[in-house]
C-alpha atoms as one frame of an Amber mdcrd trajectory, in Angstrom:
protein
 103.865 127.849  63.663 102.021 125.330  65.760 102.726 122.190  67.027  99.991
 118.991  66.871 100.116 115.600  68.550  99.682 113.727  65.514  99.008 110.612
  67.497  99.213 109.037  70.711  99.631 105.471  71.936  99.140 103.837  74.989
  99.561 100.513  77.320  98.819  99.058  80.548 100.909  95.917  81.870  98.736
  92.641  81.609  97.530  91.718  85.109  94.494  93.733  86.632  95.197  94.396
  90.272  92.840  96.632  91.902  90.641  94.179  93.339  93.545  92.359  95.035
  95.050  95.190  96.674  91.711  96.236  98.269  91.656  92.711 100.148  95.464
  93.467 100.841  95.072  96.627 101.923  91.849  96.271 103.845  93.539  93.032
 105.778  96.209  95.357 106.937  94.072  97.727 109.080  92.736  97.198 112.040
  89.108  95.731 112.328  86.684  98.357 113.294  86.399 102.225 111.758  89.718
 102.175 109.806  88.712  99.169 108.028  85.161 100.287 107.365  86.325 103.595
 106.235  88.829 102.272 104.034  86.385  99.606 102.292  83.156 102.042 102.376
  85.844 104.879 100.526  87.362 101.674  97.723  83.710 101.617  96.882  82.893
 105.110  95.880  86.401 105.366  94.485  85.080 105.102  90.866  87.970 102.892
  90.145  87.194  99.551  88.807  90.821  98.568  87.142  94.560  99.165  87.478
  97.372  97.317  86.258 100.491  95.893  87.268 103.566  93.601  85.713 102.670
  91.646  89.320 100.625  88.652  89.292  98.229  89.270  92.285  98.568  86.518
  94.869  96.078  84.191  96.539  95.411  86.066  99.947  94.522  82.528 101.602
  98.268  81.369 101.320  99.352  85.226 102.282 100.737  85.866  99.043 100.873
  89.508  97.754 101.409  88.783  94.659 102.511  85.357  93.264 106.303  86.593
  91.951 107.123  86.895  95.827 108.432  90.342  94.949 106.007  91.663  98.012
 106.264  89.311 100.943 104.394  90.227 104.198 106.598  91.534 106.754 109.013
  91.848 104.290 108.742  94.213 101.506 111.343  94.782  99.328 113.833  97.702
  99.601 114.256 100.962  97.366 117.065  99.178  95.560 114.853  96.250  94.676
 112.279  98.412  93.453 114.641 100.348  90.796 116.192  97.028  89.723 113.095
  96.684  88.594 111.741  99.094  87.169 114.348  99.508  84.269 113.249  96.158
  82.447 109.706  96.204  82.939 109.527 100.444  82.204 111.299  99.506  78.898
 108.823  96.792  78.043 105.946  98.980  78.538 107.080 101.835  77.042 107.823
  99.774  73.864 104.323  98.557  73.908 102.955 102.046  73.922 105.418 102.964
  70.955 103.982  99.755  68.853 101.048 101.680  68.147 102.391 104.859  67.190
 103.341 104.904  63.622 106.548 106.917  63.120 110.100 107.136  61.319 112.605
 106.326  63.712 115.213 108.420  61.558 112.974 111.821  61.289 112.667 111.608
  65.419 114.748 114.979  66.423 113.592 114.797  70.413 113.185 112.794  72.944
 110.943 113.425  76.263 110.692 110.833  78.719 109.046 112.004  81.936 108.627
 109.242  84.570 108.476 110.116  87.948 108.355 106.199  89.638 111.978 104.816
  88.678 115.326 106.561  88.515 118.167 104.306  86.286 121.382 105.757  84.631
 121.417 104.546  81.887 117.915 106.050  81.750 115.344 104.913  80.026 115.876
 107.442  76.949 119.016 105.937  76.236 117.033 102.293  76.394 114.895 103.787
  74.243 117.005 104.896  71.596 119.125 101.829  71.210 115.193  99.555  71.121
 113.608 101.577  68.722 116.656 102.676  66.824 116.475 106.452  66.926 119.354
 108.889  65.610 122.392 108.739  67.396 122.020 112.664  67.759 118.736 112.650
  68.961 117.794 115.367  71.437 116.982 113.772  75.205 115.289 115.327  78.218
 114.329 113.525  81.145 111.957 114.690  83.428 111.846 113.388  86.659 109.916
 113.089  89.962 107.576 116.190  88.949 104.154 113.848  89.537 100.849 113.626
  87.876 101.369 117.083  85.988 104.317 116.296  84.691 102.979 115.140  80.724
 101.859 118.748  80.560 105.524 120.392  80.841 106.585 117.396  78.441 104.304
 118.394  75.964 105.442 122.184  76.400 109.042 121.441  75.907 107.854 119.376
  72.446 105.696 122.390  71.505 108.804 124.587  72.130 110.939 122.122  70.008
 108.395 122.358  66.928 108.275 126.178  66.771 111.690 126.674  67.170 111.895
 123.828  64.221 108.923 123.135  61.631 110.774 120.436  60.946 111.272 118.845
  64.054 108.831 115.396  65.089 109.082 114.379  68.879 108.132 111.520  70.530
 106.507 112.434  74.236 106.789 109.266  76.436 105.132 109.442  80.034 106.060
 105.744  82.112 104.954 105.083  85.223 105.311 101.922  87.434 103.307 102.996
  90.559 103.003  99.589  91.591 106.478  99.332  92.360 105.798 101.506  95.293
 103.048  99.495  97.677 103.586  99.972 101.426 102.784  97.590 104.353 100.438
 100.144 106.005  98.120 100.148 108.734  97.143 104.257 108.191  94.076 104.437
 106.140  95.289 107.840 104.572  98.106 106.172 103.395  96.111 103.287 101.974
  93.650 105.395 100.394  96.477 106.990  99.037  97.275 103.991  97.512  94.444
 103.109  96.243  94.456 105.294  93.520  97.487 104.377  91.855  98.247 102.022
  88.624 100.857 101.692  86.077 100.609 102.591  82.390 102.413 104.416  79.635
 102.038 106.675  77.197 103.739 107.630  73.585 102.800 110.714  71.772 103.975
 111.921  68.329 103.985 115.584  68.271 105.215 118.172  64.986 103.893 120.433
  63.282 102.215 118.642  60.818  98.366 119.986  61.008  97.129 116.501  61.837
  95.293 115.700  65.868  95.460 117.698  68.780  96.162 121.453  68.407  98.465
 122.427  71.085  98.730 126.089  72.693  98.409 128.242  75.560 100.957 127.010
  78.198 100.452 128.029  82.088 101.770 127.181  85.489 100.666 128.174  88.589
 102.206 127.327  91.757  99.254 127.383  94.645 100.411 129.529  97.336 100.766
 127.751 101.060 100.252 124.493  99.555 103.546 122.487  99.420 102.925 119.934
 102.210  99.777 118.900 100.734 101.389 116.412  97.588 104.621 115.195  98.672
 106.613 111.868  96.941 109.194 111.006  99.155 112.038 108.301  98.683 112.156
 106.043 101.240 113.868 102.675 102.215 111.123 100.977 100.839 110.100 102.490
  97.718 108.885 106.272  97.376 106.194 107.766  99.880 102.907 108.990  98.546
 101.200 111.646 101.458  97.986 113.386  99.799  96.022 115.662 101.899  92.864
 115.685 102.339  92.522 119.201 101.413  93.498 118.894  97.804  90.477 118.886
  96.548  89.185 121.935  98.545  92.264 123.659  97.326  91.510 122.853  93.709
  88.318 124.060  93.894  88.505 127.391  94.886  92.164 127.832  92.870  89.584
 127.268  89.895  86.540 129.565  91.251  89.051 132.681  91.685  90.742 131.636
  88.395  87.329 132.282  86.454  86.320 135.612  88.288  87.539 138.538  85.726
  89.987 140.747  86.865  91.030 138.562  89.537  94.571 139.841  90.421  94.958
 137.380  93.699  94.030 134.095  91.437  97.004 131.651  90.924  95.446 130.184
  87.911  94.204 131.805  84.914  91.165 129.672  83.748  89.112 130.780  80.071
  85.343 131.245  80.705  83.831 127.572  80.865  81.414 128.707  78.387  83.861
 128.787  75.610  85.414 125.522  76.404  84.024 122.481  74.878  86.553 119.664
  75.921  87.854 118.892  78.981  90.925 116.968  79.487  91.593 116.708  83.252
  94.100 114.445  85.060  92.089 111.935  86.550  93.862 112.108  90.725  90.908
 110.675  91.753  87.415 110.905  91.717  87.647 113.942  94.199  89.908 115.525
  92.555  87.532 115.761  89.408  84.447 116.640  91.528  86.643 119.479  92.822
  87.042 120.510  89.104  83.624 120.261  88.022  82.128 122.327  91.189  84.966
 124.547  90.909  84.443 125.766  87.059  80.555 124.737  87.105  80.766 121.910
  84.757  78.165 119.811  83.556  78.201 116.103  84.152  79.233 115.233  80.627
  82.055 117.717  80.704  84.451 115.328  82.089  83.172 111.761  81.229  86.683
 111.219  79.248  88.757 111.641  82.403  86.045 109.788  84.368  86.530 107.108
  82.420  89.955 107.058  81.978  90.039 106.952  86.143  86.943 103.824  86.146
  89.326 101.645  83.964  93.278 102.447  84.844  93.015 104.636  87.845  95.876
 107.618  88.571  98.579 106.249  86.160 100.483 109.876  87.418 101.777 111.579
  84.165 100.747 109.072  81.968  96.860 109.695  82.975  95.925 112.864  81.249
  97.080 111.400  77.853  95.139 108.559  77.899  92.029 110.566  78.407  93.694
 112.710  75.014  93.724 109.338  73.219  90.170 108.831  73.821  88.997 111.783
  72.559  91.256 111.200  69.382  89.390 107.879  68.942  85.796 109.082  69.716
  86.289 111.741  67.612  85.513 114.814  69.679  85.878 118.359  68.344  86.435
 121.587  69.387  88.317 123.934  71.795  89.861 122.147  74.886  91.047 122.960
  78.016  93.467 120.394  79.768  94.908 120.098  83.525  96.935 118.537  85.908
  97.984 119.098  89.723 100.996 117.834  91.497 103.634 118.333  94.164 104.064
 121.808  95.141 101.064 122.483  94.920 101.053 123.220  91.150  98.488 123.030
  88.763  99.806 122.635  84.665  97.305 123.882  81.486  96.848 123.809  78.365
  94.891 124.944  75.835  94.030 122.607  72.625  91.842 121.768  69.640  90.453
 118.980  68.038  88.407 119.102  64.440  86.807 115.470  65.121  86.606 113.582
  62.163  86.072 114.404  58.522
């Protein structure tokens, strides 16, 4: 018995902020190299878009953004932050559900994976109670695992279907990254930064032989690599650090993983040959260069995630199902591959298949 993701919706709050927090971010650092290095990197970031519930502010009257929820010198504490995020990570998540046609009394599971707000009640019991699901549903909530962490969502709602044909899941990935902005004056930390937007995602998965194939499981836990993606809670909101080496890393995880025979490889990567989708989490546009000279790819290999990362930047788990959705819409076909990295260093795939339309 497989298990399909019959459909996937997504959303993005309504106010584009990328632009705006370059200006911020830039004004924060000191005038000389930082600042040029910061503005020359913003550039070739590949990033054009990323969303936020916050208005951005107008910079000439110091304004962060024009709710006041950011105030210079004064940025709002963790606490702030979660009060937060339970209203407007309901809101969104219910947009991404409006476009997913589905029974609310066949739903057997419930995944939420979020890894940018913590409230108890969580959000799958907000969830329930909106959209009217079973009292007995099934909930799992997975939390703080990072960009990767769709791809154990989706295994636990593969699980669910083969243990039950008749089971139908709905896979929700909600994250608020926004909520987390930092008065810094480190570059790292504002290129860091720079990457991240808020979106959601809502994916019906059963068996029913209808979308995206799903099979082939794997995690693989990079050896001497845990410092290099950390998310931290702080007193202000939760602490992104990524390394510069990540991408390095990445690359040569995926060379040894496509050598034959490789006993010393962490990751277990299919011959690109036979691959012809790619569905990689879109970290940034280093982190895909890292993937395409690591496996060989050609350009067009990864022009879904590329674009996914041009118009919503790292949405963390959320980000590797939106680049899913668009090849559901485009109508791609054939035998996929799909990955994601995140703290630990650990790198979650997949394999899938699409039949592209009839």
């Amino acid at each position: 018995m497989s298990a399909f993701i019959n459909r996937i919706g997504t959303a993005t709050p309504a106010h584009d902020i990328h632009a705006a927090f370059v200006a911020f971010a830039s004004a924060g650092l000191a005038e000389g190299r930082n600042r040029t290095v910061f503005e020359r990197m913003a550039a070739r970031s590949a990033i054009a878009h990323r969303y936020s519930h916050l208005r951005p502010g107008d910079p000439a009257a110091g304004e962060v953004d024009a709710e006041g929820f950011y105030r210079r010198g004064r940025f709002p504490g963790t606490a702030a932050r979660m009060a937060a995020y339970a209203p407007n990570a309901l809101a969104l998540a219910r947009a991404a559900l409006a476009g997913l046609a589905f029974d609310a009394r066949r739903i057997t599971h419930l995944i939420v994976a979020s890894c940018t707000g913590f409230t108890a009640p969580g959000l799958d019991l907000h969830l329930i109670d909106a959209l009217g699901l079973r009292a007995d549903v099934a909930r799992t909530m997975l939390g703080f695992m990072g960009c990767a962490a769709a791809v154990p969502a989706l295994r636990l709602a593969d699980q669910a279907v083969r243990a039950d044909p008749a089971a139908q899941v709905l896979v929700v990935n909600l994250e608020l990254c926004s909520l987390h902005l930092q008065e810094t004056a480190d570059v790292e930390a504002a290129l860091a930064a720079l990457l991240f937007g808020d979106g959601c995602s809502a994916a019906l998965v059963s068996a029913e032989p209808v979308g995206v194939a799903l099979g082939d499981f794997r995690t693989a836990v990079l050896p001497d690599s845990a410092g290099l993606i950390t998310w931290t809670i702080g007193d202000h909101g939760f602490e992104m650090h990524l390394s510069g080496q990540v991408p390095g890393r990445i690359a040569a995880a995926l060379r040894a993983g496509v050598q034959p025979g490789s006993v010393a490889a962490p990751l277990s990567i299919p011959a690109p040959a036979t691959i012809d989708l790619w569905a990689v989490h879109g970290g940034g546009r280093s982190v895909l260069d890292a993937v395409q000279i690591g496996l060989d790819l050609p350009a067009a290999a990864l022009r879904q995630s590329r674009a996914v990362l041009h118009d919503h930047g790292n949405m963390s788990s959320a980000t590797i199902m939106f680049t899913l959705a668009r090849m559901l819409a485009d109508g791609s076909a054939g035998q996929g591959m799909a990955m994601a990295f995140g703290p630990g260093m650990v790198a979650e795939t997949f394999r899938f298949a699409l039949p592209g339309r009839s």
